[in-house]
C-alpha positions in Angstrom: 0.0 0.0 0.0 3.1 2.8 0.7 4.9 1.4 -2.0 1.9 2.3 -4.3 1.4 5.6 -2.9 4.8 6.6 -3.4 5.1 4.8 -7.2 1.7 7.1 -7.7 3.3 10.6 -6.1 6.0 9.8 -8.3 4.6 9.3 -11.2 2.2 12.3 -10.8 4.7 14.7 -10.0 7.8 13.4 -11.8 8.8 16.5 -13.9 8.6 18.5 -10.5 10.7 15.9 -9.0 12.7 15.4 -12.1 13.3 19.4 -12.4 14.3 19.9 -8.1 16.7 17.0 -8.7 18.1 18.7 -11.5 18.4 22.0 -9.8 20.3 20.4 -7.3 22.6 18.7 -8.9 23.7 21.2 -11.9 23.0 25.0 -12.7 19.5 24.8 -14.5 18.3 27.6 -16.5 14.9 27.6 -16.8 12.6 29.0 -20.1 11.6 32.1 -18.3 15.1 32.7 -16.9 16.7 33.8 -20.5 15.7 36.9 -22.9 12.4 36.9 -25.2 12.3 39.3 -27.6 8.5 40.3 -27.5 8.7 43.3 -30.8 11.9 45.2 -32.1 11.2 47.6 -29.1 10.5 45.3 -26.2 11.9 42.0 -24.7 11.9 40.5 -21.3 14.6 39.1 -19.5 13.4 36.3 -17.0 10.5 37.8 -15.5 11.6 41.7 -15.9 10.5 43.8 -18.8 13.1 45.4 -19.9 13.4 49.1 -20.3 13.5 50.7 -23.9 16.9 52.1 -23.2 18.0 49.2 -21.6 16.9 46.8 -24.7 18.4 49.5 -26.5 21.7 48.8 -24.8 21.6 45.2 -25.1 21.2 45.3 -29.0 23.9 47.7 -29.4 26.1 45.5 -27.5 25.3 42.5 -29.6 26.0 44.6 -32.5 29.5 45.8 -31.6 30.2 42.1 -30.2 28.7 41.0 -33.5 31.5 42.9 -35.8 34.2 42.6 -33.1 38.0 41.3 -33.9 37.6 39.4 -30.4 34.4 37.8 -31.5 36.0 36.7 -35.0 38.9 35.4 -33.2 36.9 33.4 -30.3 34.8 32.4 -32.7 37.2 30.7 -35.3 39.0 29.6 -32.1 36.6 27.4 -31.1 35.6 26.2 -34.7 39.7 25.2 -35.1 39.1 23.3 -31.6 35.8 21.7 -32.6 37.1 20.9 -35.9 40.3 19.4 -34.5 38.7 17.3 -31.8 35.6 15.7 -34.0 38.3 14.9 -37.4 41.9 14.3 -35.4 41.7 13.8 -31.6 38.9 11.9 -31.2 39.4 8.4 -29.7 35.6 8.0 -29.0 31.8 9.1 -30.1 31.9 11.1 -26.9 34.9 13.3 -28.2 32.6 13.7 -31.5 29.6 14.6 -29.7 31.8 17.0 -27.7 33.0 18.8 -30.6 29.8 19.0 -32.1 28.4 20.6 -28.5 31.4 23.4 -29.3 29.6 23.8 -32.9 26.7 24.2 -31.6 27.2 26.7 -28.8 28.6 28.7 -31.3 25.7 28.7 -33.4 23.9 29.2 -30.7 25.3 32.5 -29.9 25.6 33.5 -33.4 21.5 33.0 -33.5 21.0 34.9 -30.3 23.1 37.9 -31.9 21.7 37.7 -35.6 18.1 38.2 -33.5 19.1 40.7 -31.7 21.0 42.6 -34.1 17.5 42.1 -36.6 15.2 43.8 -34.4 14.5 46.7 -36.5 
């Protein structure tokens, strides 16, 4: 009878559970925690609308990260990395997959900056 219970309460509230555990064990960032660009004026950031000028701010800063010399060279940095790990140093799928995580945080910030930088 406890046994049940507990197979029930965890079954009904296993993304709860799932998510504390989670939280606990690495940093989790949850949907509402990062930026959502609402129009090419507005955007919230977690639960915070942001200001015009602050919005303002932020896409001028992607725009001058954007066009950067640091940016081109972090970014072609990491590619070189990436690039070397998945065709030269890999000795398993796990290095592949690793440099292929590299790829795609870098794509990943290239997105996030491309939308930013298209607001208007």
């Amino acid at each position: 009878m406890i046994r049940r219970t507990i197979v029930n309460y965890i079954k009904a509230h296993k993304k709860e559970w799932f998510d504390e555990l989670l939280k606990e064990s690495f940093v989790v960032v949850d949907p509402k925690d990062v930026l959502h660009i609402v129009s090419p004026n507005s955007a919230f950031f977690g639960d915070k609308e942001l200001t015009s000028e602050e919005f303002e701010q932020i896409v001028r800063e992607a725009e001058r990260l954007k066009r950067s010399f640091l940016w081109n060279v972090i970014s072609r940095e990491l590619r070189f990395e990436a690039s070397n790990l998945i065709a030269y140093k890999s000795k398993t799928e796990e290095d592949i997959i690793g440099g292929k995580m590299m790829l795609y945080c870098i794509s990943t910030i290239e997105d996030l900056l491309d939308r930013l930088t298209n607001t208007n």
